[in-house]
N, C-alpha and C positions, 0 to 999 in steps of 0.2 A: 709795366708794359706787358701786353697780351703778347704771348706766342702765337696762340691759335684764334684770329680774330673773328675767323667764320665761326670755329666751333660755340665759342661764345655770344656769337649771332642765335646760333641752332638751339643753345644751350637759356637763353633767358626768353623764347618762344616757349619753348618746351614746360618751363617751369610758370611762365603767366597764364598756359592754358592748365597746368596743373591747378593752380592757384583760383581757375576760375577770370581773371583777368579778363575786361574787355578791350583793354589797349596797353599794350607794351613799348616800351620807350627806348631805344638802341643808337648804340653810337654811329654814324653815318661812316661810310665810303663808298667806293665806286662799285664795286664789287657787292658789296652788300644789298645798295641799292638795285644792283641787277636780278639780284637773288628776290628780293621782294618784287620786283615786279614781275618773275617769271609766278611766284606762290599766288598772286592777284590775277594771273593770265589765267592759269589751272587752277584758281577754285578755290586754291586755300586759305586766304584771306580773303573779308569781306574789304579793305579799304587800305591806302597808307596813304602818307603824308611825309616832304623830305623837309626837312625846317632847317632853314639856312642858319648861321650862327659861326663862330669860330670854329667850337668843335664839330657843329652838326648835328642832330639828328633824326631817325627815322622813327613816326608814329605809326603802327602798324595796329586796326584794328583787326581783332582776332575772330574768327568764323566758331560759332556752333547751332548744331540742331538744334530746332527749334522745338521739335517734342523729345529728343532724349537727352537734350543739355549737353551730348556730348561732343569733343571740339571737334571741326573738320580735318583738323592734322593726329591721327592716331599714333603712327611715328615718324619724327624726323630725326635720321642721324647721318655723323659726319664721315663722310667712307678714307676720301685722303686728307692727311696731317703733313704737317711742316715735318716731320720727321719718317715720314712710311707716304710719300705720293704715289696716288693710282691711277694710272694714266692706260688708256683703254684708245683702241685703235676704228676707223670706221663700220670695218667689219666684225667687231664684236661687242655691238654697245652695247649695257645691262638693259635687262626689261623688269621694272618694279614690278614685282604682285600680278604679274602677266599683263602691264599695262593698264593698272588702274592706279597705280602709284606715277611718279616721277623721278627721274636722274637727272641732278644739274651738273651739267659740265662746264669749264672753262677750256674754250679752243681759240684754236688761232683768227675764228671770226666774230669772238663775244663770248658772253655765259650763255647759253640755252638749253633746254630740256633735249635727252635723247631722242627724242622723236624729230625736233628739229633738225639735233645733229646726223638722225639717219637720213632725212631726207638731201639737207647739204653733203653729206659724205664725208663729213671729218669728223674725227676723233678727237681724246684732252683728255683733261683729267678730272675724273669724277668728284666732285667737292662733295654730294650729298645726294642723300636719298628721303623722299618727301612720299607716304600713302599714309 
């Protein structure tokens, strides 16, 4: 059983675009599936797919340049853990790379990126950082 089941969401992205990967294979849930469709909203992936089944899961094709082979995601990592949560209030959400990156939060109105959450006005807790 996974402790940290986003980080290893963040964590076999990271290693399939290492790998050169064109599609990575990830165990489904609600939360995850959100997370992918915010990376498909902003750019970072070219596609996914949720494939129904007992356990689930999410096919996610992976985005690169087309002349420098390099992937669309340079880094993603996991800001709160099951063990250290970071939970950030309206008036002080993070700005990725001055707004060329993303902050996905979990709030009390869904998962969305910082910029959504500035415009709604609530704050959560910061799951990850995507430039």
């Amino acid at each position: 059983m996974f402790t940290d089941p986003i980080a290893d969401y963040l964590t076999r992205i990271r290693n399939a675009q290492t790998a050169r990967h064109k599609v990575v294979e990830i165990p489904a849930s609600n939360l995850k599936k959100e997370i992918t469709r915010i990376l498909h909203e902003s750019g970072f992936i070219l596609n996914y797919k949720f494939e129904d089944g007992k356990p689930g899961t999410i096919k996610i094709a992976l985005k690169y340049n087309l002349k420098t082979k390099l992937p669309a995601i340079s880094r993603i990592e996991r800001i709160s853990s099951p063990g250290h949560r970071k939970y950030t209030g309206a008036e002080e959400l993070p700005r990725v790379l001055n707004g060329l990156g993303i902050a996905v939060l979990s709030t009390s109105k869904g998962v969305m990126t910082e910029k959504t959450a500035r415009k709604e006005n609530v704050g959560g807790e910061v799951l990850c950082y995507v430039y």
